[in-house]
VOSEZA-367628 format. One record per residue: y, x, z of N, C-alpha, C in turn. Coordinates in steps of 0.1 Angstrom, whole numbers, plus 5000, padded with zeros to 4 digits. Layout:
BEGIN
YXZYXZYXZ ...
***
This chain:
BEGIN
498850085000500050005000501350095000 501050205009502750285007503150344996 501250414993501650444978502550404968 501950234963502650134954503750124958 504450114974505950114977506750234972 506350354973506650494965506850474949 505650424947505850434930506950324929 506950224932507750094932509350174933 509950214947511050274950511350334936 510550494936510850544926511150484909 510850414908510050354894511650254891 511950204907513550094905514750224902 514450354913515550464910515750514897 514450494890514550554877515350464870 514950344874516050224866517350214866 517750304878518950274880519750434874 518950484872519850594868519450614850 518650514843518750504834519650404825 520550324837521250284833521150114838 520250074847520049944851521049844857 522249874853523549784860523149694869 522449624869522049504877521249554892 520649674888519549734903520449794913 520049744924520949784937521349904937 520349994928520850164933522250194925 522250104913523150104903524550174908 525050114918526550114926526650234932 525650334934525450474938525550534933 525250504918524850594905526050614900 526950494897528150484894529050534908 529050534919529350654924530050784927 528350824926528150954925528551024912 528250974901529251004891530451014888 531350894891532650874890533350984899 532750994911532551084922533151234917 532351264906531951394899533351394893 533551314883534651294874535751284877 536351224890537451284900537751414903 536551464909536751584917536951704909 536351724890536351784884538051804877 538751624873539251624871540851704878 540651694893541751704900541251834902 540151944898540452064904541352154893 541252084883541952154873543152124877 543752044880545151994883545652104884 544852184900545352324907544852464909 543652444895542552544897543452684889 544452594881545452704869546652744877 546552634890548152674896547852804908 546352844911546752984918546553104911 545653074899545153184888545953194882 547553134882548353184870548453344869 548853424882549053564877547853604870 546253584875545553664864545953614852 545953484847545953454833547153524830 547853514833549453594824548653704820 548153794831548053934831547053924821 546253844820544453834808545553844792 546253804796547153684777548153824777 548553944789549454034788550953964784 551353904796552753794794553253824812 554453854810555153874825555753724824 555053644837555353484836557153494842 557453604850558953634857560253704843 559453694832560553704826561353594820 562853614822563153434815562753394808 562753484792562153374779560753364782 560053364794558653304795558653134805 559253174810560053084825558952954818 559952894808559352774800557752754802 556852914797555552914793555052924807 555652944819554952914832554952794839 556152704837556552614838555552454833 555352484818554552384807553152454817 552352554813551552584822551052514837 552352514844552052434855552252314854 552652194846553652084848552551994838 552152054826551852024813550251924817 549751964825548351844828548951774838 549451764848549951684855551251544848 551751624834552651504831551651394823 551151524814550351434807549451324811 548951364823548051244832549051164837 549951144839551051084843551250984835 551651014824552250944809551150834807 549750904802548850834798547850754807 547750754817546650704827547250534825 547950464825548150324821547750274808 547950374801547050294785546150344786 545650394789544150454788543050344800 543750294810543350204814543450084809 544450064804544449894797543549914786 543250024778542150024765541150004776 540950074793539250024795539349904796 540149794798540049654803540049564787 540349644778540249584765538849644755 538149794760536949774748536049824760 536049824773535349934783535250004791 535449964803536250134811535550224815 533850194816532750264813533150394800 533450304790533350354772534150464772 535850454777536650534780536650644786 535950584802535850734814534350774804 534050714794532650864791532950974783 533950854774534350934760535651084771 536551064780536851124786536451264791 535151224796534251344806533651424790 533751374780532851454769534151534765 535751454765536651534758537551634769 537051614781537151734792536151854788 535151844790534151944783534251994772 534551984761535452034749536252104752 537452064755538952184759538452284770 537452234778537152364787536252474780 535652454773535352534760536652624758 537252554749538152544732539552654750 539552664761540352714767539752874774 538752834774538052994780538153114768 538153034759538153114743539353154735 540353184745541953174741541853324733 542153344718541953434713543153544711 544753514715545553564717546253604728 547453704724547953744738549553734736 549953774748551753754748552153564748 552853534735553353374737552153254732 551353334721550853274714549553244719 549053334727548253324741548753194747 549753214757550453094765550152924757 550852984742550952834739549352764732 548452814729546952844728546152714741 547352794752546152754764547152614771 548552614766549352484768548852384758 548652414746548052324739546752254742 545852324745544552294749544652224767 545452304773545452194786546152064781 546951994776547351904776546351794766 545351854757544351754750543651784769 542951844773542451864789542751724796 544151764795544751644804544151484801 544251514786543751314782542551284787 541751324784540351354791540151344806 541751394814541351364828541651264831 542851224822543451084827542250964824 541751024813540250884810539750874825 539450974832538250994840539150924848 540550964854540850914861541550744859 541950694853542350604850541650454850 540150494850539050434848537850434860 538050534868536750534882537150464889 538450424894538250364906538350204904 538450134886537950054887536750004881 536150104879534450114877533450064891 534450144899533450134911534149984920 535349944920535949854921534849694913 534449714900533149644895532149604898 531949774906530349834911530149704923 530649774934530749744946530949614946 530349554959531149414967532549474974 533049354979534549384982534249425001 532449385006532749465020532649625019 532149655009532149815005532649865000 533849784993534449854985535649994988 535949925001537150045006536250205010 534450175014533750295014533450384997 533350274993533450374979534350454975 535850374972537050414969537550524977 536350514991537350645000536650754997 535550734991534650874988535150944974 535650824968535650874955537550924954 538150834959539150884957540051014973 539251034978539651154989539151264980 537851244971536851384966538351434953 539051294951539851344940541151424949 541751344959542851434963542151594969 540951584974540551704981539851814968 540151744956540151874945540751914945 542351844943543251954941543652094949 543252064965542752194974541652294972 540352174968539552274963539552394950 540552354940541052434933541552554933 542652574946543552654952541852744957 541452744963540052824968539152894957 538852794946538452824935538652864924 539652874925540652924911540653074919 541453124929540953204936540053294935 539153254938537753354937537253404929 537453314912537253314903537753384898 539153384896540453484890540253624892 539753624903539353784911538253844901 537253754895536353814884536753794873 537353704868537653714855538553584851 539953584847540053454848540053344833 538953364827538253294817537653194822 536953234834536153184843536653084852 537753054852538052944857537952814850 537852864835537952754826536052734820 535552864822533952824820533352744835 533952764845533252694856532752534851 533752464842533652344844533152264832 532352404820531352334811529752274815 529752364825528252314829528052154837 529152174846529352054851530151944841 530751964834530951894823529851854814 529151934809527651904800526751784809 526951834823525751754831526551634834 527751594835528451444842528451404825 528551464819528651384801527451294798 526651374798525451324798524651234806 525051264820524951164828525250994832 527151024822527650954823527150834810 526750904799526450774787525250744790 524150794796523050794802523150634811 523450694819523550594831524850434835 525750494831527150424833527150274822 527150174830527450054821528549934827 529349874818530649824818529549704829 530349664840529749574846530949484854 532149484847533249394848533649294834 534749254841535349184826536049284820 536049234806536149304796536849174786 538749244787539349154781540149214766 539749144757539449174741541549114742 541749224732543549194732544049294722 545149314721545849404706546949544715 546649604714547749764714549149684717 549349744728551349724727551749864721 551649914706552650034704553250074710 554649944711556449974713556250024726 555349954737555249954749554850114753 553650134747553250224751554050364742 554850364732555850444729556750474736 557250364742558550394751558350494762 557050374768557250444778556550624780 555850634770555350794767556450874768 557550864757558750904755559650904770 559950804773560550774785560150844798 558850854798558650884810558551044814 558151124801557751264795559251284794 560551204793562051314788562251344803 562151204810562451224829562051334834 560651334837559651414842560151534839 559951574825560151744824561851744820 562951684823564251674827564151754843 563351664853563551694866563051824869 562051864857561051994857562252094856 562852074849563752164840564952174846 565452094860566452114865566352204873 564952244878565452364889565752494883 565552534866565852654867567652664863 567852784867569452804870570152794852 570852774851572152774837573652774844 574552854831575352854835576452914844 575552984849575853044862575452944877 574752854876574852834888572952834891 572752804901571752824912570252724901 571152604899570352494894570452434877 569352394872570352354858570252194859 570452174867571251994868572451964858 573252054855574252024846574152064830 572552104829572352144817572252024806 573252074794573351934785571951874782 570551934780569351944774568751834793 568951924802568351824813568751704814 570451684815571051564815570651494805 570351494795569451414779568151374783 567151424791566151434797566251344802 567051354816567151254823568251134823 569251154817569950974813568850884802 568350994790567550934780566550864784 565650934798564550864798564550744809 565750774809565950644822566450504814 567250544799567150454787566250384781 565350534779564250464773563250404783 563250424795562250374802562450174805 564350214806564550004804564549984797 564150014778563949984771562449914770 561649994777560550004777560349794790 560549844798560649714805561249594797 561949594792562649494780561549464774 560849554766559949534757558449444764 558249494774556949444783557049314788 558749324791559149134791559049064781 558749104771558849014761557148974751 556349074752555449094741554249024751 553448984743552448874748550948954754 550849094753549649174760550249294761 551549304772551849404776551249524786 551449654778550049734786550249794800 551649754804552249804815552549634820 551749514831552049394831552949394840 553949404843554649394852554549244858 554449194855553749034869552849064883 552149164875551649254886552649274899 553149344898554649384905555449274916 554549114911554749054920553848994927 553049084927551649054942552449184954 552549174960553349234973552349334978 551349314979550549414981549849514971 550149514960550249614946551449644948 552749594948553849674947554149774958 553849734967554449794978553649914981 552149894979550949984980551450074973 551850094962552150184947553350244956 554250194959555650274968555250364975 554750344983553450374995552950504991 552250514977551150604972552050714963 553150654959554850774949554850814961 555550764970556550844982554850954990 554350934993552850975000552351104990 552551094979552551184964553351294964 554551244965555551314967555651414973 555351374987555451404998554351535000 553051504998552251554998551851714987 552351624975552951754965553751904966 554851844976555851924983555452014992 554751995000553852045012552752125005 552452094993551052204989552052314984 552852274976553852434970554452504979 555052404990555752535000554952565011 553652525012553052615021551952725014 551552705000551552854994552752944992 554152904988555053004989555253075000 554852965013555053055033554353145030 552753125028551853175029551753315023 551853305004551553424998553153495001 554353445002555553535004555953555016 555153515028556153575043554753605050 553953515053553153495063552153585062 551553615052550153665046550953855046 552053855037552354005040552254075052 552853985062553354015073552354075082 551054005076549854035085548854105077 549454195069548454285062548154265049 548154155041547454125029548454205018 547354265010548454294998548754164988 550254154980550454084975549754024962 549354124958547854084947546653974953 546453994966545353944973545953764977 547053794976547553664985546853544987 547053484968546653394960545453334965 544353454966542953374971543053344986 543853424992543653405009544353295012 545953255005546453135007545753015007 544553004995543952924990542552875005 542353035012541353005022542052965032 542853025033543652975049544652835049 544352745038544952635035542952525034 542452595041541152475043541152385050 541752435062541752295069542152165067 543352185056543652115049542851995038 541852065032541351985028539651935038 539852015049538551965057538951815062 540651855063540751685069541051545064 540951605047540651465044539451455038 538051495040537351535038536951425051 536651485062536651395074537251225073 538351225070538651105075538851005062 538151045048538250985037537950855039 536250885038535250815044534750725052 535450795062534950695078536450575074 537950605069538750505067538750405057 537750455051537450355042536550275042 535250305054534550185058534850125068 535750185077536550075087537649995081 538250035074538549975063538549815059 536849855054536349775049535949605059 535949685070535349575085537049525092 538049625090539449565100540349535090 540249555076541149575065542249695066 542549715058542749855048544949845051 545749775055547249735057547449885069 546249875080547049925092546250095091 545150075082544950225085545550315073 546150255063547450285060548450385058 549050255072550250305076550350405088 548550425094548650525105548350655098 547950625089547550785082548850855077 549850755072551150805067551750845078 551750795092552750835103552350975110 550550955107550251135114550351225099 550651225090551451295079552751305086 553351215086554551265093554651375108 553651325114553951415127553551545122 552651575116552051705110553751755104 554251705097555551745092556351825104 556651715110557651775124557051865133 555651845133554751995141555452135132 555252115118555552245108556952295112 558252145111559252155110559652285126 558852275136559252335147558552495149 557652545142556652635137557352735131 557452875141558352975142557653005119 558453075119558753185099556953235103 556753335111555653415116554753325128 553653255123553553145134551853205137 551853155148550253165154549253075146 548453125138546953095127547052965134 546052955142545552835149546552715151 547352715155548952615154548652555141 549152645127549452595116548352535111 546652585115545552535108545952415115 545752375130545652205137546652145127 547952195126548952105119548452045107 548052155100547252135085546352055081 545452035095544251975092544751835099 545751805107546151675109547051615098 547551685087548251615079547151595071 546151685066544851615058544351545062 544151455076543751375083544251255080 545951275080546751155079546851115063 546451215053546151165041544951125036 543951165043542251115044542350965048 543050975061543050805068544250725050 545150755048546050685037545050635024 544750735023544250755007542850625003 541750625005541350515005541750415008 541850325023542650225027543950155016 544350255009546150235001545350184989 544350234983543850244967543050124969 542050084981541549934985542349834984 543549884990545249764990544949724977 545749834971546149824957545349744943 543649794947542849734937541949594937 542149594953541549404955542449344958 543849374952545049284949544949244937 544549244928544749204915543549144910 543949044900542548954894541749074886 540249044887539249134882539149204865 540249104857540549134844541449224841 542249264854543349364855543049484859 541949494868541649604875541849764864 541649784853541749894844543249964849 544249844840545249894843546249884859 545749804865545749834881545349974879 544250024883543850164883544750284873 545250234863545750294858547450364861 547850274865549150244871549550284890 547850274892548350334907548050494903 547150534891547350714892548550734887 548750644876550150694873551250734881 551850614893552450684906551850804914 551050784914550550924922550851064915 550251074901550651184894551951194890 552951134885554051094886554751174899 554151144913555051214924554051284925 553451394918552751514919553951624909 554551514902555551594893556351634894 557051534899558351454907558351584919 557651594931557351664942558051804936 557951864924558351994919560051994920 560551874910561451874913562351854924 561651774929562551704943562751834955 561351894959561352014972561952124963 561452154954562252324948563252314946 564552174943565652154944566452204955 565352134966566252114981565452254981 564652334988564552454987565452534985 565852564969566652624965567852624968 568052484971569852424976569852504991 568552504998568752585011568552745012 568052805000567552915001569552985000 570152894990571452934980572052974991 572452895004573752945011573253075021 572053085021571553235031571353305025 569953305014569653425010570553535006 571253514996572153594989573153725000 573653655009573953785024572853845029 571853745030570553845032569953975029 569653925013569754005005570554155005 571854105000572554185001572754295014 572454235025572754325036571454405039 570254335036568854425035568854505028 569054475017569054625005570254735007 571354705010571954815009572154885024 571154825036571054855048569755005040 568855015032567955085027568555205009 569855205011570455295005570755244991 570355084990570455094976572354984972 573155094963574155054960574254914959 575954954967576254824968576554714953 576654784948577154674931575554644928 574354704930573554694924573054554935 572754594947572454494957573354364954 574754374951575154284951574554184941 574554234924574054174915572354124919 572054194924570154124927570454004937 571454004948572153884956572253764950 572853814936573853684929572553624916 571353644919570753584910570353494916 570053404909568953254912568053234919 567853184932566953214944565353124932 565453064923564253004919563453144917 564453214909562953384905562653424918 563153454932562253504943561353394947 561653284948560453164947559253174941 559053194925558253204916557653334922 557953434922557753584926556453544941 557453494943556353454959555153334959 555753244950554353144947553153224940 553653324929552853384919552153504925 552453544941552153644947552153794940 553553794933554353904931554953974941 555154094940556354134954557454114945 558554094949559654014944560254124946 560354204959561854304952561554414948 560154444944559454554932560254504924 559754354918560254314904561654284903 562454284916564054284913564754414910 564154484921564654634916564554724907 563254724903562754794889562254924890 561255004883561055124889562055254885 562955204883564355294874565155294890 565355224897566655194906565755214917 564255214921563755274932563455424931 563055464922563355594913563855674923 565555614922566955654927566855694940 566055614949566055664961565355674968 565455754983564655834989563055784990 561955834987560855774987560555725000 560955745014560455655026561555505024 562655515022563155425017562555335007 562355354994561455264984560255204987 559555344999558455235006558555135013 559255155023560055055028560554905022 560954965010561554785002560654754996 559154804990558554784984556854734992 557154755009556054735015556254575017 555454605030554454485027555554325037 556154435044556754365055558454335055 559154435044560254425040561254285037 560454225024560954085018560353985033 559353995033558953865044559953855057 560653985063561553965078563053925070 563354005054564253945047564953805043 563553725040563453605033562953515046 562653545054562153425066563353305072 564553395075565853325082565853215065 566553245056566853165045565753075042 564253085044563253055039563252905052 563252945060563252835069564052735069 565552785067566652685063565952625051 565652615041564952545030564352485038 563252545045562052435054562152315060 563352295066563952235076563852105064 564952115055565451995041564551945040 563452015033561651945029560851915040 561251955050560051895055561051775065 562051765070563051625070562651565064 562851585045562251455035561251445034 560351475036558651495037558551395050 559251395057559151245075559551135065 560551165064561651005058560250945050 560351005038559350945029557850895030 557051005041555750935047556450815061 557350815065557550645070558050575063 558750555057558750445044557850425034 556750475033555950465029554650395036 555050435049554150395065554650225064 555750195062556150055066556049965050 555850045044555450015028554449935028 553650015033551849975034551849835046 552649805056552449725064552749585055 553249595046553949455039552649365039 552949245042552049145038551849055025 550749045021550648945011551048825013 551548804999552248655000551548535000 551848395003550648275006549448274997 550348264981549148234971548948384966 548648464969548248604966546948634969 546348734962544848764966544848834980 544048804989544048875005543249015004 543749115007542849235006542249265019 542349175025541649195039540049165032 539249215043538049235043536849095037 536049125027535648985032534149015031 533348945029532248935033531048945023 531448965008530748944997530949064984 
***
């Protein structure tokens, strides 16, 4: 008899991973897949953002020189917009031929570019633009995957498990983009080709798994392309985004290019084209962005909730690699080459704690409803903030990890619970572009986050660093006209210098002008410990700005999520089926 229960079990598992939509295991299968397709997708996000110095160095391109600025910039910005732009149509095609069809064709055209990118056959710009081209086909591919899983499994699932799915699947996505920073890392150290072959094999095996196994087991609503819609807003949203990208580097003479004719076109244009775009979605009869949506209170407000939470969280991953690889990590021995991977280790706890609390918030979730755990995940984000905000330049390890791992915590408890809000608010024919529209906010303030913190940063770095500067270096012999002019540049290049885990005043000074002077002096400006006692007073004044807005925005976001559904609105409270 146990035998036949064995063969039986096994014989239903085989059914379900052959593709049995209807067998209980089915909702596992789709899962653990979609699971895969997240986590792959979001490690690329940031698997290129700690390996940039090897790749420059593989392609032989100094990313710190201006006319490259651009090609580090598109580099870092260019998969993230693009998943931004696209994840809304890409989800309304799943709710119109598939969203199964979509996230497969996706995972196959991820696998391809990670190919067509390890194989970059040039070097210098043509290198750069080789591997900018190929991440942004990358990008479409991620946006499929993403745009499409969380209402696959939203399908899968009953609505008492649905907030345990969503927390598995979508924490494994935000806890990519950490795991990236670790693995890009390690990788870079051997070869950094290798960051882009890691993700064929696992690409070959989720591709195949996914046409294999994966079947459309929602509605599936048959409708026509909004072009105009989805022109505008491509246009519109792509001039903003890399407008706001483009304002932190300096023109002009001043610090910032906010007043650059080309940014301001960027950003009045796409704020044009973007209410052009709403004009148009009011009007057209299968608009792919539904704005009616917008008035279920618990989609709108959730989506505010998950931008500001984005934002927020975006900001906090950049400037605590810049603490890390430019003050913290020197300070305590590491050479600047080495930074990149260690920043990436010593930022774990971070992702241990939404790792922890993905999961467990999204099956309590499921049993108390998903409004209040929320809003508490956003509020210990914030205290994590004001723990940082008080956390000496040179701080004690253990401090900054508890801090770390309690704002992973507060984004582990957010992250499910908010995307549960979000997706059992809306009728079942919508769910594609629901899903598609809540990544879109998210990646959107993954973008956004660049502009907004390296603004205020810079705006804090401007009124200190430059006497700093100046009084450091020419306290070590080096002329006063020369110190002054390295003062009066653009605090964004010692930023980059320090994100990129360059030593910055190697590459400000030059080996012509250390040359010049005494060699215990040059050691000196050129060690390990020099820029980090330099840059800490200014560095912290920046800190203070971002991590202030970093509170504001995880509580408004905290009270975001508290809003209640309106009488005749779908209830995302918990129910029973």
């Amino acid at each position: 008899m146990t035998e036949i229960l064995d063969v039986s079990n096994k014989s239903g598992l085989r059914g379900a991973l052959s593709g049995g939509k209807d067998h209980p295991h089915y909702k596992w299968v789709a899962l653990s897949n979609t699971t895969l397709g997240m986590l792959i997708a979001t490690v690329n996000s940031s698997i290129v953002l700690i390996s940039l110095p090897a790749i420059f160095n593989g392609i032989r391109l100094n990313p710190l020189s201006p006319g490259n600025v651009s090609y580090l910039l598109w580099m870092l910005m260019g998969y993230m917009l693009v998943s931004a732009v696209l994840v809304v149509t890409l989800g309304r095609l799943g709710d119109m031929y598939g969203r199964v069809r979509i996230y497969n064709l996706g995972f196959a055209l991820f696998t391809v570019t990670s190919i067509a990118l390890s194989l970059d056959p040039f070097d210098g710009g043509s290198g750069a633009l080789w591997l900018i081209g190929w991440r942004v086909l990358q990008a479409v591919g991620g946006a499929m995957l993403m745009a499409n899983s969380a209402a696959i499994l939203t399908d899968a699932f009953p609505a008492a498990q649905r907030g345990m799915a969503l927390g598995v699947n979508i924490v494994a996505g935000i806890a990519g983009s950490f795991i990236g920073l670790v693995l890009g890392g390690l990788l870079a150290e051997w070869n950094w080709r290798a960051i882009f072959w890691v993700n064929v094999p696992i690409g070959i095996l989720g591709t195949l798994w996914a046409y294999r196994s994966l079947h459309d087991t929602g509605l599936r609503r048959p409708g026509r392309i909004d072009w105009w819609g989805n022109l505008t807003f491509a246009v519109g949203l792509t001039a903003l985004l890399a407008g706001i990208t483009y304002g932190i580097q300096p023109y002009g003479g001043h610090s910032q290019g906010w007043t650059n004719p080309w940014v301001l076109t960027g950003l009045i244009g796409g704020v044009v084209v973007l209410a052009l775009f709403v004009w148009i979605e009011r009007r057209v009869a299968e608009p792919m962005f539904p704005l009616a949506m917008f008035k279920i209170r618990a989609f709108s407000s959730g989506n505010v909730a998950s931008l500001l939470a984005s934002i927020a969280r975006g900001g906090l991953q950049f400037m605590l690699i810049i603490w890390l690889q430019g003050i913290w990590l020197p300070l305590h021995g590491y050479s600047y080459e080495s930074t990149p991977l260690w920043a990436g280790i010593y930022l774990l706890p971070l992702t241990v704690g939404f790792l922890a609390a993905g999961p467990i918030a999204g099956h309590l979730s499921d049993k108390y409803g998903p409004r209040l755990f929320a809003a508490v995940g956003l509020v210990v984000m914030a205290v994590s903030f004001g723990g940082l905000l008080v956390l000496p330049t040179d701080f004690s390890y253990w401090a900054f990890a508890v801090l770390v791992f309690l704002n992973g915590l507060g984004g582990g408890l957010f992250a499910a619970p908010n995307t549960s809000l979000i997706m059992s608010s809306v009728p079942a024919h919508m769910r594609g572009a629901a899903s598609g529209m809540r990544a879109t906010f998210q990646n959107a303030g993954m973008v956004l986050s660049i502009g907004v913190f390296f603004s205020l940063m810079i705006a804090g770095l401007s009124s200190s660093l430059p006497n700093s500067l100046s009084t450091g270096l020419t306290s070590q012999g080096v002329p006063a006209q020369a110190a002054a002019q390295i003062a009066g540049l653009p605090p964004v290049g010692t930023l980059f210098a320090a994100f990129l885990g360059y030593n910055p005043i190697q590459s400000l000074l030059g080996p012509q002008l250390l040359g010049q002077l005494p060699p215990s002096n040059a050691a000196t400006l050129t060690g390990r410990e020099f820029f980090p006692h330099l840059v800490s007073g200014p560095f912290h004044d920046g800190l203070m700005i971002v991590f202030w807005m970093a509170i504001a925005m995880a509580l408004i976001g905290g009270l975001a999520s508290l809003i209640k559904p309106g009488k005749h609105e779908i209830n995302p409270a918990p129910a029973q089926s």
